[in-house]
ZAPALUM-136626 format. One record per residue (C-alpha): residue in one letter; x, y, z; residue number from 1. Coordinates in nm, 3 decimals. Each point is the difference from the previous one (the first is absolute). Example, Ala and Ser with C-alpha at 12.3 -4.5 7.8 and 13.67 -1.06 7.14 Angstrom:
REM ZAPALUM-136626
A, 1.230, -0.450, 0.780, 1;
S, 0.137, 0.344, -0.066, 2;
END
This chain:
REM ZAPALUM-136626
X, 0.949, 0.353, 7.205, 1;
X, 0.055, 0.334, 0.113, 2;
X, -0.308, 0.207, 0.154, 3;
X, -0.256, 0.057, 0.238, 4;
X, -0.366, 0.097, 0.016, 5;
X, -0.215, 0.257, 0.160, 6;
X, -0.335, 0.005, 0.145, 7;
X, -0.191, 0.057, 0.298, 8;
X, 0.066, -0.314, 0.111, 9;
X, 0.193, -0.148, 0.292, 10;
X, 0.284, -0.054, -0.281, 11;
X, 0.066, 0.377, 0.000, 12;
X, 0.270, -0.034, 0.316, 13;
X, 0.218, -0.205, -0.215, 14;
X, 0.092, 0.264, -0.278, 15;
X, 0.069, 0.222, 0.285, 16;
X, 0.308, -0.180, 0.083, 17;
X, 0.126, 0.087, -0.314, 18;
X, 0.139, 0.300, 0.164, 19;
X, 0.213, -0.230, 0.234, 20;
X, 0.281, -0.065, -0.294, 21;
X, 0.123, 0.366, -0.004, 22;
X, 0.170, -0.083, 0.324, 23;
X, 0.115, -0.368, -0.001, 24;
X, 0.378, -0.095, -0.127, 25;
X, 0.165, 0.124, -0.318, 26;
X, -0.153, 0.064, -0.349, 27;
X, 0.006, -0.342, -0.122, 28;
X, -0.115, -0.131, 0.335, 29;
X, -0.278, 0.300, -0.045, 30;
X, -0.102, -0.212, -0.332, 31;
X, 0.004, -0.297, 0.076, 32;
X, -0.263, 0.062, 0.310, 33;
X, -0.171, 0.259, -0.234, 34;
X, -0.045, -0.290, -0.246, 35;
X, -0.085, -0.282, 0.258, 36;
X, -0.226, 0.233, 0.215, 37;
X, -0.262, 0.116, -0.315, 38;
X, 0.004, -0.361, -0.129, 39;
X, -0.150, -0.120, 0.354, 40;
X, -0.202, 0.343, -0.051, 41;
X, -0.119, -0.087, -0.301, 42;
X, -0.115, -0.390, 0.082, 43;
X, -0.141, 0.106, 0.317, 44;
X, -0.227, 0.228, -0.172, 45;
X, -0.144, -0.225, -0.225, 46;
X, -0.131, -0.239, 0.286, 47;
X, -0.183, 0.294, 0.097, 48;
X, -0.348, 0.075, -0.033, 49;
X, -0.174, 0.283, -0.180, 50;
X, -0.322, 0.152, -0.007, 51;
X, -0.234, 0.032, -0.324, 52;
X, 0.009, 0.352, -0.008, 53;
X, 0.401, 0.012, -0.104, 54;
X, 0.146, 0.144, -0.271, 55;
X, 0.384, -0.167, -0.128, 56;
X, 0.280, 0.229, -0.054, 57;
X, 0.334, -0.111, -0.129, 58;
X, 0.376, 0.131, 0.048, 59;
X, 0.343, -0.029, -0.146, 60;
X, 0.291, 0.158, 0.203, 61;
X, 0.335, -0.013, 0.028, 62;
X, 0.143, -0.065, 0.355, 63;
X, 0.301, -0.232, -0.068, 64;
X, 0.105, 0.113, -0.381, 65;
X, 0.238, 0.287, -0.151, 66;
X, -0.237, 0.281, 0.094, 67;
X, -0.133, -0.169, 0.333, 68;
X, 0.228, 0.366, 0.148, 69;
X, -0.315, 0.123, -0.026, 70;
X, -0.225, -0.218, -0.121, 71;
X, -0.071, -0.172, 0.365, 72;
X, -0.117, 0.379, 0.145, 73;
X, -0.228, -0.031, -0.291, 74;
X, -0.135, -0.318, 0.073, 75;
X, -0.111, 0.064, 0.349, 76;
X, -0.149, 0.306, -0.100, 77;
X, -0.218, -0.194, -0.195, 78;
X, -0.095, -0.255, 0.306, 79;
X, -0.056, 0.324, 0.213, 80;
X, -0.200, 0.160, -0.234, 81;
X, -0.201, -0.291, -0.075, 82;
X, -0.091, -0.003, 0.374, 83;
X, -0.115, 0.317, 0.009, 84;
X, -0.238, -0.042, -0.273, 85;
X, -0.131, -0.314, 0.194, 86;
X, -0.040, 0.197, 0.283, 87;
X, -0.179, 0.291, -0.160, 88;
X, -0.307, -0.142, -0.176, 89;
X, 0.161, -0.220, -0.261, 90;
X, -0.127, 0.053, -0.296, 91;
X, -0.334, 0.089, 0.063, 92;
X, -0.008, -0.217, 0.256, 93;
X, 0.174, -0.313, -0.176, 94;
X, 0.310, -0.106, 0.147, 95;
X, 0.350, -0.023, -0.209, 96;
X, 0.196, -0.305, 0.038, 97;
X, 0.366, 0.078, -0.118, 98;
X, 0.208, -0.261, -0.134, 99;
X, 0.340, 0.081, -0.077, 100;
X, 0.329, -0.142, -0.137, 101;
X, 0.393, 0.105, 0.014, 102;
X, 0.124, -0.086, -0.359, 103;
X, 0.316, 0.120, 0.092, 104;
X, 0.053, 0.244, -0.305, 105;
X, -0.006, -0.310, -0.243, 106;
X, -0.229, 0.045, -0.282, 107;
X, -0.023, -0.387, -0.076, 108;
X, -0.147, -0.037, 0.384, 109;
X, -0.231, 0.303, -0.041, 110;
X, -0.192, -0.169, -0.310, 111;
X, -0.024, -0.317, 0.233, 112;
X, -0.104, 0.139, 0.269, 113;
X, -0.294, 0.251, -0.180, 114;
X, -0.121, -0.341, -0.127, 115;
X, -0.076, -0.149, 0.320, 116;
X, -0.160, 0.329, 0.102, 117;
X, -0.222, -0.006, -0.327, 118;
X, -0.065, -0.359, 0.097, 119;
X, -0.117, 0.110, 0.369, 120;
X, -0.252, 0.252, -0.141, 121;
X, 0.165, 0.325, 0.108, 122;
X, -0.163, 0.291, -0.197, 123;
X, 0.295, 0.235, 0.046, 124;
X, 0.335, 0.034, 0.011, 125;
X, 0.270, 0.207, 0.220, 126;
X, 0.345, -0.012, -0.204, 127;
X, 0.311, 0.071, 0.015, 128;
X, 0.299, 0.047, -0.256, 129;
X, -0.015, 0.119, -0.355, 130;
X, 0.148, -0.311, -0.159, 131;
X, -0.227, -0.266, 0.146, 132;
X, -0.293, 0.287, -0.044, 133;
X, 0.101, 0.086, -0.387, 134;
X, 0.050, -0.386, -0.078, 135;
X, -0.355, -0.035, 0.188, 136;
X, -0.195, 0.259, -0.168, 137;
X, -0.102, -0.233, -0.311, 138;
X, -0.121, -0.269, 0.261, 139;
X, -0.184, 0.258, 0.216, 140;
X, -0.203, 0.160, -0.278, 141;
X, -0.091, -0.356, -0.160, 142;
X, -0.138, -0.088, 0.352, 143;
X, -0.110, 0.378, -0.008, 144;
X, 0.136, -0.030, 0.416, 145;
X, 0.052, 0.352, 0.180, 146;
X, 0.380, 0.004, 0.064, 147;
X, 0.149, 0.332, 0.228, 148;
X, 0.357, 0.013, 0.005, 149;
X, 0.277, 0.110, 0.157, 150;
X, 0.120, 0.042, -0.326, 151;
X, -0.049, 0.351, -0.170, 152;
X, 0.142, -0.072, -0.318, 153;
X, -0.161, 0.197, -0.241, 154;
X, -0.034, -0.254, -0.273, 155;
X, -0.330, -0.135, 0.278, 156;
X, -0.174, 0.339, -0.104, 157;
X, -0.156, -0.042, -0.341, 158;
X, -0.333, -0.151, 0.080, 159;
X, 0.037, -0.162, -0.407, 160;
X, 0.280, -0.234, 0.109, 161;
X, 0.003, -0.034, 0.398, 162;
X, -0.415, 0.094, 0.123, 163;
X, 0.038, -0.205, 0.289, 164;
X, 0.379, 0.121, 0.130, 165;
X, -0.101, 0.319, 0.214, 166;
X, 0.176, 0.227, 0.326, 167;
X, -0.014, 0.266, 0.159, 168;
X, 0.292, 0.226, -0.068, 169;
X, 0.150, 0.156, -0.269, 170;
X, 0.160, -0.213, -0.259, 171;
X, 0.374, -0.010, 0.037, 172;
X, 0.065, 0.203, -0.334, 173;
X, -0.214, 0.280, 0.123, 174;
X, 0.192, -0.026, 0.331, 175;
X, 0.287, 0.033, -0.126, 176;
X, -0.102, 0.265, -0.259, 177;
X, -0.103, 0.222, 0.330, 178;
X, 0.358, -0.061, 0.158, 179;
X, 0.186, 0.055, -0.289, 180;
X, -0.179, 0.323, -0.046, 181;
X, -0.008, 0.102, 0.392, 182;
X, 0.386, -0.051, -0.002, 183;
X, 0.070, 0.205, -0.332, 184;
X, -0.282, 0.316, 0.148, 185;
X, 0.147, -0.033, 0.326, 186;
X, 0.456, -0.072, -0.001, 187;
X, 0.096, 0.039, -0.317, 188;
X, -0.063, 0.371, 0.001, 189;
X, 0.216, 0.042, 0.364, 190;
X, 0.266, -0.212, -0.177, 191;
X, 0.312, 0.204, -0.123, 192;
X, 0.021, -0.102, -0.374, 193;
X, -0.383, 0.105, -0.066, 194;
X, -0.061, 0.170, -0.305, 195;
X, 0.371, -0.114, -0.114, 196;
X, -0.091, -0.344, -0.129, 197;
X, -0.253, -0.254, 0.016, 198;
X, -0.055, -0.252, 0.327, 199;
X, 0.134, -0.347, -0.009, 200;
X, -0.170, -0.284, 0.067, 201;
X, -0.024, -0.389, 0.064, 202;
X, -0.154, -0.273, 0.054, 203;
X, 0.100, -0.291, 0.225, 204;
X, -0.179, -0.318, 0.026, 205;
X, -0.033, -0.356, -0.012, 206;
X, -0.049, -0.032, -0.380, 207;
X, -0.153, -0.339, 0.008, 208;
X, -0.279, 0.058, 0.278, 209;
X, -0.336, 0.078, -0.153, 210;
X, -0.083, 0.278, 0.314, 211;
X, 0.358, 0.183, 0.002, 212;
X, -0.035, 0.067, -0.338, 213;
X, -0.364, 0.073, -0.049, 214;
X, 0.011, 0.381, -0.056, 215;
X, 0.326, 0.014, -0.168, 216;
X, -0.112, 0.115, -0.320, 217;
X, -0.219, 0.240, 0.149, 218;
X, 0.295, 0.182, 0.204, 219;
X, 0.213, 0.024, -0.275, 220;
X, -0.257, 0.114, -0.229, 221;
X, -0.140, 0.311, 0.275, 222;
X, 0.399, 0.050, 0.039, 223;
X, -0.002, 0.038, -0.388, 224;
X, -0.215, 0.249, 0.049, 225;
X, 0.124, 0.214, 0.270, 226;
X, 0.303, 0.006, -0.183, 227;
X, 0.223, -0.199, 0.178, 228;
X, 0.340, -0.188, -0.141, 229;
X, -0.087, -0.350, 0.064, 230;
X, 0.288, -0.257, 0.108, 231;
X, 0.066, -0.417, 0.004, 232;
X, -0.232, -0.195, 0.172, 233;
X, 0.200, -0.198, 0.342, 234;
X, -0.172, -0.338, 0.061, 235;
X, 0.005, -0.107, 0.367, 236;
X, -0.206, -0.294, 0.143, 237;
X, -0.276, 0.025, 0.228, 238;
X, 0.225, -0.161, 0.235, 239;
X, 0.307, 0.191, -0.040, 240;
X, 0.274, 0.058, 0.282, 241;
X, 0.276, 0.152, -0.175, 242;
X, -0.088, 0.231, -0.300, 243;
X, 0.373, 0.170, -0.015, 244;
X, 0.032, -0.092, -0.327, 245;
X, -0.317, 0.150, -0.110, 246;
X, 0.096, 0.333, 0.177, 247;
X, 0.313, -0.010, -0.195, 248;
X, -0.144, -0.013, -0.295, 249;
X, -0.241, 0.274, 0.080, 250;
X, 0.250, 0.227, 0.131, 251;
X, 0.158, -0.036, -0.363, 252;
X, -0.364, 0.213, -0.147, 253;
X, -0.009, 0.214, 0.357, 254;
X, -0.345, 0.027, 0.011, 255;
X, -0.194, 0.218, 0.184, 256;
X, -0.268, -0.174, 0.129, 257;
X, -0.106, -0.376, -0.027, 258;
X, -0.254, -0.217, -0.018, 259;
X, -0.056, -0.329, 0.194, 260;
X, -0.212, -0.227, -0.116, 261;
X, 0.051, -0.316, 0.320, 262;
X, -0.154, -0.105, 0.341, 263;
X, 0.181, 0.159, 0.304, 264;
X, 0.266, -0.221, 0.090, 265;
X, 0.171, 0.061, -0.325, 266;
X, -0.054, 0.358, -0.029, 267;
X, 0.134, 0.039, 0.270, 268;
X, 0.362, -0.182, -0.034, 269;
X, -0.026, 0.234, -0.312, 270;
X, -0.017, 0.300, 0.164, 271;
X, 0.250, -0.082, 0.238, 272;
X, 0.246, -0.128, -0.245, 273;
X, -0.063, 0.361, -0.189, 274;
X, 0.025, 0.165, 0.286, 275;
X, 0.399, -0.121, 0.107, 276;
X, 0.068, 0.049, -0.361, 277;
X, -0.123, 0.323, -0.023, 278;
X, -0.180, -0.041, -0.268, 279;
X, -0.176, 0.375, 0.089, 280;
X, -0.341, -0.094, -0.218, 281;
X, -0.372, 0.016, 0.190, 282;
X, -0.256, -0.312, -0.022, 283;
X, -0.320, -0.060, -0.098, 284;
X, -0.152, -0.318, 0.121, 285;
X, -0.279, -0.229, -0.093, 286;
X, -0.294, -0.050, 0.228, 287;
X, 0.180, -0.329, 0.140, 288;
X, 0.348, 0.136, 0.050, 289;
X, -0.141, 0.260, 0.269, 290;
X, -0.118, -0.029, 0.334, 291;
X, 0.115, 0.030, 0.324, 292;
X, 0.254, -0.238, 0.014, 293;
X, 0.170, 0.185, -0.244, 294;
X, 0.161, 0.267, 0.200, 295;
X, 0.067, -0.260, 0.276, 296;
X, 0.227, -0.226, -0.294, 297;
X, 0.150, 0.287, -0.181, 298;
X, 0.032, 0.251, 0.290, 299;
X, 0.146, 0.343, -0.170, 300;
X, -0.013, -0.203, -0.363, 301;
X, -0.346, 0.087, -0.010, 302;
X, -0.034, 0.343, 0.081, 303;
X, -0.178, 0.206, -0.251, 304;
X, -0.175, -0.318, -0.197, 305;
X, -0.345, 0.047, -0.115, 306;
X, -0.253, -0.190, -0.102, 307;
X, -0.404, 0.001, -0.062, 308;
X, -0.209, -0.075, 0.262, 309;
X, -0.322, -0.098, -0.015, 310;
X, -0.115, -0.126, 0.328, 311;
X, 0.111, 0.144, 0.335, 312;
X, 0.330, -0.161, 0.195, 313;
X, -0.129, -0.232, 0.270, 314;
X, 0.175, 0.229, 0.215, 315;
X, -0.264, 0.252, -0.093, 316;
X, -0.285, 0.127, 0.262, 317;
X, -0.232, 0.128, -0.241, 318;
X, -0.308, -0.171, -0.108, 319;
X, -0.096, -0.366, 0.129, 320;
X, 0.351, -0.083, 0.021, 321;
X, -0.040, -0.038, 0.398, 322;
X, -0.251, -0.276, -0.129, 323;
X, 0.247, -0.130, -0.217, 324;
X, 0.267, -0.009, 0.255, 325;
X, -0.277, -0.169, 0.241, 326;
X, -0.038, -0.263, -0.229, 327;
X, 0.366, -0.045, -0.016, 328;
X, 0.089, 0.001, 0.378, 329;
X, -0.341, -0.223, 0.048, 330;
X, 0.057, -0.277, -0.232, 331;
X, 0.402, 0.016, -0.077, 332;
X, 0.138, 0.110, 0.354, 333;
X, 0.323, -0.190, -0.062, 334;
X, 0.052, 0.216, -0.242, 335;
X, 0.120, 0.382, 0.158, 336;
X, -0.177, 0.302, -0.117, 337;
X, 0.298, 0.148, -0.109, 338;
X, 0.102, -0.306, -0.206, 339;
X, -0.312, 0.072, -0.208, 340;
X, 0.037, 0.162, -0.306, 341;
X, -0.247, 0.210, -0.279, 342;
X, -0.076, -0.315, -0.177, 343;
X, -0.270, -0.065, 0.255, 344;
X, -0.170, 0.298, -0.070, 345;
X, 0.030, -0.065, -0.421, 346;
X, -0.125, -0.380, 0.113, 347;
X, -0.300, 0.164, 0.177, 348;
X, -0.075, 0.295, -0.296, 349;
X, 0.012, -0.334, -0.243, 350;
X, -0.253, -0.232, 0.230, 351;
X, -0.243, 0.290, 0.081, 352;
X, 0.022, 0.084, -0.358, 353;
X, -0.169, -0.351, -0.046, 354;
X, -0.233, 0.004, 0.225, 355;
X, -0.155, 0.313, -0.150, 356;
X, -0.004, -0.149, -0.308, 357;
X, -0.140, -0.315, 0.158, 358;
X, -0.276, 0.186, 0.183, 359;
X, -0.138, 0.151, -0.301, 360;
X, -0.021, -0.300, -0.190, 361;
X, -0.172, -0.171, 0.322, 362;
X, -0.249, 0.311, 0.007, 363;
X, -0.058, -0.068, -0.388, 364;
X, -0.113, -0.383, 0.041, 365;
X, 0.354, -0.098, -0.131, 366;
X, 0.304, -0.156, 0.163, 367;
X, 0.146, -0.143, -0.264, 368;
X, 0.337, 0.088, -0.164, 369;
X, -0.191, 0.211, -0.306, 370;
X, -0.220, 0.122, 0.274, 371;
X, 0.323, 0.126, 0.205, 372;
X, 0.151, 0.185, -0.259, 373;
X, -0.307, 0.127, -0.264, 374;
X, -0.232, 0.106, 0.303, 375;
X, 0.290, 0.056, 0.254, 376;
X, 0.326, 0.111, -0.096, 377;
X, -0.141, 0.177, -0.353, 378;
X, -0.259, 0.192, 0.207, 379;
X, 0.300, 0.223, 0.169, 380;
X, 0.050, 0.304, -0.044, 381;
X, 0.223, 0.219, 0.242, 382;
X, -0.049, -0.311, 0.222, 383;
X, 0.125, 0.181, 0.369, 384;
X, 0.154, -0.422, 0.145, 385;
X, -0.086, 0.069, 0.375, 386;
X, -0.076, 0.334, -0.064, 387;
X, 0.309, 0.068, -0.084, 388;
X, 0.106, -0.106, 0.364, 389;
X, 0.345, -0.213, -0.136, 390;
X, 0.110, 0.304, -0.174, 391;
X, -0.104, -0.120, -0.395, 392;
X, -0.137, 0.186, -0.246, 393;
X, -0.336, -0.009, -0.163, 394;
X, -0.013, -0.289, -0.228, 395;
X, -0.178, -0.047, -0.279, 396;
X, -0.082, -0.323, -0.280, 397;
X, -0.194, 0.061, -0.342, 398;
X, 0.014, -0.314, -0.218, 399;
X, 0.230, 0.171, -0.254, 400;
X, 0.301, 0.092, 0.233, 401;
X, 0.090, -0.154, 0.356, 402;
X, 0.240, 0.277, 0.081, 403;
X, -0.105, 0.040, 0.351, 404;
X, 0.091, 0.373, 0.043, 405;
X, 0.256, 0.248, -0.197, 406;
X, 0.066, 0.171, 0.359, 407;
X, 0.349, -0.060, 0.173, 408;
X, 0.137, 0.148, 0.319, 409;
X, 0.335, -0.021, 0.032, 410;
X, 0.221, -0.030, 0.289, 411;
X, 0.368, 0.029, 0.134, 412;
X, 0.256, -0.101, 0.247, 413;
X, 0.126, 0.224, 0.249, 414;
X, 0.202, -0.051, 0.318, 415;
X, -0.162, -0.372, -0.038, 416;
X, -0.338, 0.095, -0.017, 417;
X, -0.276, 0.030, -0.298, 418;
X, -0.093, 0.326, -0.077, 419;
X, -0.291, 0.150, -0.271, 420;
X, 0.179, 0.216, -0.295, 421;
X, -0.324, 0.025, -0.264, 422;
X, -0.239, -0.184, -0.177, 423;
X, 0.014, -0.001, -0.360, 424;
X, -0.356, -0.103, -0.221, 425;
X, 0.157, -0.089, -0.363, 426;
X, -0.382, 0.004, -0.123, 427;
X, -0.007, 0.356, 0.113, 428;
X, 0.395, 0.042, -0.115, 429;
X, -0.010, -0.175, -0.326, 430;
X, -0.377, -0.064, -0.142, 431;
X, 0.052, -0.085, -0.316, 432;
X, 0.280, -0.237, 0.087, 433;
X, -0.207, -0.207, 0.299, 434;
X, -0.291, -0.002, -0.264, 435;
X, 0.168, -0.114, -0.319, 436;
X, 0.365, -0.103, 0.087, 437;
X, 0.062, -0.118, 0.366, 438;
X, -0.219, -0.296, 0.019, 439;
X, 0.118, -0.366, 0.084, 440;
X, 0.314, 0.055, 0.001, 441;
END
């Protein structure tokens, strides 16, 4: 077993260690303590007492798998965050005790391991990828369990098929609606064939992974409709190192600007590998390909990649991210400041997103999965998650759409660092289209 737990309890000091495995031997050496150090996490937290007054939260992550490049930033986000909340009042005064699992990206492990959380009474669930979440979803409505995901997929957003699969950011469709449409409003009319011919376009991606290509059919469809010419799909793996191949094929369409649909590490060798081909095309990146370790793996490859951005850049001042970064340094110090990376902050938007939810159901006599999302999450509207102090939007649930919000800033690479360009609001934009057309997919 894989895991650990959290509580006020003396147990706490244990999942602190985690932190210790950024900076011990090589990767697989990093795993294989990773592994071995949450499993004694995990066991050493069960012998533990709790009080009566405790309410059992659940967590799949992904520290050791194919998206574990960012997936581990995530997960002690969620520890940190979880701490926090203990330390502030609970909810309403009951403590959380966090029990979580790394299912290393393997959807058969995920399903395991939610049934031994079911089967230890959590009433919640932090997630992670879109597979394991999708192939979930079924499960999680039958045991009608809260489930908040790392996953944005917007197939989780129609309340008729997924009630109980909820986040806080924009869906990845609408993301990357907002980039494709910040990009085309913004370069393409400094670019020297404008107004001779249409913009190219194309998509690269691990075809088989559930997350990378989530908003696919949303892209090309908003590219449909900006008019762009639209060229063959390149499939590379989450785990990619070499994509040369793929570049060569794409330099055979030229495009003009790109989308990537992966997790940093292979974005990145992407990027590069376009960039000594000169391949001459800008990027668009999914939520997962971006942070700052991007400009530190790609270097130059980089510049001039946008993506949406929904919560602040743990490098960010603004806010309660000193909190977040006190958390960080208090409970992970092995772990360097400037190793840490946005996913934090999207870990805390996604736990204090709960707790709100949690709080009101508490307040309204019920703490029960129904409770959490009919008199919680379904009572949002323009929801400010720490008063807007991790840089989200204003959220909002009814019980006919999930979309959290339709409003997406966008940001950019320059000189290595992130910088605002415009946020674009396609229920503003586009209505009819967000109304009638742009939902759940």
């Amino acid at each position: 077993m894989k895991g650990g737990e959290l509580s006020q309890k003396p147990n706490i000091w244990i999942v602190g260690m985690v932190s210790n495995i950024f900076k011990m031997g090589d990767v697989m050496n990093k795993k294989k303590i990773f592994v071995g150090l949450v499993t004694a996490v995990f066991l050493f937290g069960l012998s533990s007492s709790v009080t009566a007054a405790v309410i059992k939260i659940g967590g799949l992550t992904d520290c050791t798998g194919a998206t574990s490049d960012v997936g581990k930033d995530y997960a002690l986000g969620l520890a940190d965050a979880f701490r926090y909340v203990n330390e502030t009042n609970g909810i309403n005064g009951k403590e959380i005790k966090y029990t979580w699992f790394d299912y290393g990206y393997r959807i058969p492990e995920a399903l395991t391991k939610y049934k031994l959380l079911k089967r230890m009474g959590v009433i919640a669930i932090e997630g992670w990828g879109t597979g394991d979440t999708e192939a979930l979803s079924p499960t999680v409505f039958k045991d009608k369990l809260p489930y908040v995901s790392a996953s944005f997929s917007a197939h989780l957003t129609d309340p008729a098929k997924a009630p109980y699969n909820l986040f806080f950011a924009p869906d990845y469709s609408t993301q990357a609606r907002a980039d494709l449409t910040t990009w085309f409003e913004t370069r393409w009319p400094k670019h020297k064939d404008y107004g001779k011919r249409a913009p190219r376009f194309a998509c690269v991606y691990e075809f088989a992974s559930p997350y990378a290509s989530a908003p696919i059919k949303a892209i090309k469809d908003h590219a449909t409709m900006l008019g762009f010419e639209i060229g063959p799909d390149q499939n590379v793996t989450l785990t990619a190192i070499d994509t040369k191949s793929q570049i060569m094929g794409l330099k055979k369409f030229n495009p003009d600007v790109c989308w990537h649909g992966n997790t940093t590490m292979s974005v990145s060798a992407t990027m590069r590998d376009a960039y000594s081909l000169d391949l001459g095309a800008d990027w668009l990146v999914n939520f997962w390909g971006y942070d700052e370790n991007l400009p530190r793996l790609a270097g130059e490859a980089a510049e001039g990649a946008m993506c949406a951005g929904p919560s602040y850049f743990f490098g960010s001042d603004e806010g309660i991210m000193k909190t977040v970064k006190e958390y960080a340094q208090k409970y992970n110090p092995g772990v360097a400041l400037d190793k840490r990376i946005k996913f934090t902050t999207a870990a805390w938007a996604n736990v204090l997103l709960l707790r709100e939810a949690m709080i009101r159901a508490d307040k309204a006599g019920d703490l029960t999965g129904p409770g959490i999302l009919h008199k919680g999450f379904e009572t949002m509207r323009d929801f400010e998650i720490a008063d807007g102090g991790l840089g989200t939007g204003p959220v909002s649930y009814t019980p006919t759409d999930q979309r959290s919000t339709s409003i997406v800033p966008v940001f950019e690479l320059k000189n290595g660092t992130f910088h605002y360009v415009r946020t674009i609001n396609l229920q503003e934009r586009w209505p009819d289209k967000w109304a009638k057309e742009w939902f759940g997919w």
